[in-house]
N, C-alpha and C positions, 0 to 999 in steps of 0.2 A: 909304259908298254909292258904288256906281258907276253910270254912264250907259254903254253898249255898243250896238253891233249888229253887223248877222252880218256876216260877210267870208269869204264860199262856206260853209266847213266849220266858220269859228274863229268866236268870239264877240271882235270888238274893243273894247276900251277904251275909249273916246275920250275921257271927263273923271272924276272923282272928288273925294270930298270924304272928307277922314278925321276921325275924332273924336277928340276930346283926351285920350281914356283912356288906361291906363299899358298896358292889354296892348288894342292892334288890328292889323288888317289893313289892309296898305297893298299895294294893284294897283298894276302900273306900267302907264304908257299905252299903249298900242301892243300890248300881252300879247296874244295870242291862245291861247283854252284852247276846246276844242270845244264845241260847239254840244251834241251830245248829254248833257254829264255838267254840264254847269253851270245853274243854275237860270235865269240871262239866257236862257243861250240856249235851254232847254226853253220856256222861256217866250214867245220868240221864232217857234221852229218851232210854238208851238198856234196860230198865224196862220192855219197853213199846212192844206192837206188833207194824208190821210195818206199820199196817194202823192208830194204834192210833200216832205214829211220823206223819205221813201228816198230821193228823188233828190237829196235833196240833202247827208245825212248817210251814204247807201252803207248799207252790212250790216256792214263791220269795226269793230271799236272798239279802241281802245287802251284796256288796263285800267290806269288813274293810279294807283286805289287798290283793296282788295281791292272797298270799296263802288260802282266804278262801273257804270254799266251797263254790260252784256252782247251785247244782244240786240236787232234793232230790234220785236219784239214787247214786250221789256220796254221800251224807249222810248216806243213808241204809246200802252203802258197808262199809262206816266206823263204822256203829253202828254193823254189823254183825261180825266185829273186836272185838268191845268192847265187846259183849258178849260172844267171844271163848275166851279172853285173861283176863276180867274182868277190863280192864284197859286202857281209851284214852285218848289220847295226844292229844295237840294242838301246833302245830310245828309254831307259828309267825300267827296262819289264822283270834287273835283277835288283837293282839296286836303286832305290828313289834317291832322283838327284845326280844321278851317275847317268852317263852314254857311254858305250863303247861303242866302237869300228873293228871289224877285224876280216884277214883274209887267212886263208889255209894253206900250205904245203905239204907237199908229197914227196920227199925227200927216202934216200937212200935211209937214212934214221930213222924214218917212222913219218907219221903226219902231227903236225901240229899245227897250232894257229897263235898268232901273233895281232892282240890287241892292243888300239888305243882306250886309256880308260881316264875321261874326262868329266869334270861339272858338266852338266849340262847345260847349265848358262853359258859356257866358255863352249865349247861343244860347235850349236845351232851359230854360235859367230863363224867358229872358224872349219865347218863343215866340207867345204870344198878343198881348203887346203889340208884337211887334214886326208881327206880321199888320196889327191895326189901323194901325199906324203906316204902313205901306208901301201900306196902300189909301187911306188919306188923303192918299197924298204921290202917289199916279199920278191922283187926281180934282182934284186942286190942278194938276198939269200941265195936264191937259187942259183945264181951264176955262183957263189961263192960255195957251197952245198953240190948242189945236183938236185935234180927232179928224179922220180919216178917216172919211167916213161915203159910204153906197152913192148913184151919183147915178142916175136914173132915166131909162132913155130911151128 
């Protein structure tokens, strides 16, 4: 799992925890992978309105992999995902070979996002528990954090 948040265009690092399995994913801290193609940082931009996403990710993309996104219409339509489901994937579109899941918080700290980053062989098995898992673990922050919530005035 990793903890991230945006830095302009990239989605940074900033802590992580690895599991003891014989085959995982190990981030290094400080990595910066874009905003658009990783599930942190989709998850991050559905904070956002859809004009502040252009502005802040452009119209170009670099293609990582053949899966990444393209286009900032296909970006919107995935981020309008994230924000009915609370929760996007990145199916191999940074990393071939790799899935991530991830949700976002709004916290008194800042926002960040909290991803699973898996094979994706292992992945596509255990996809529904990992959903569960990863909504249990962003309501456990927040009760333990706080949210960001609207103040009135």
């Amino acid at each position: 799992m990793s903890l991230a948040r945006a830095s302009g265009t990239q989605l940074a690092i900033v802590h992580y925890v690895v599991a003891s399995r014989e085959l995982r994913v190990v981030p290094r801290i400080g990595l910066n992978l874009p905003l658009y193609s990783t599930s942190g940082g989709r998850a991050l931009l559905a904070l956002e309105s859809d004009e502040d996403v252009r502005v802040m990710v452009g119209e170009a993309y670099k293609e990582l992999t053949e899966m990444t996104v393209k286009t900032l219409p296909q970006l919107l339509e995935l981020i309008a995902q994230v924000r009915v489901s609370g929760l996007a994937i990145d199916r191999g579109e940074t990393l071939e070979g790799i899935s991530t899941m991830a949700v976002a918080i709004d916290t008194l700290f800042g926002r960040f996002s909290i991803s699973l980053l898996v094979p994706t062989a292992r992945f596509h098995k255990q996809e529904a528990r990992y959903r569960d898992e990863i909504m249990k673990c962003k309501e456990a922050l927040i009760r333990e954090i706080g949210k960001m919530t609207a103040v009135e005035g």
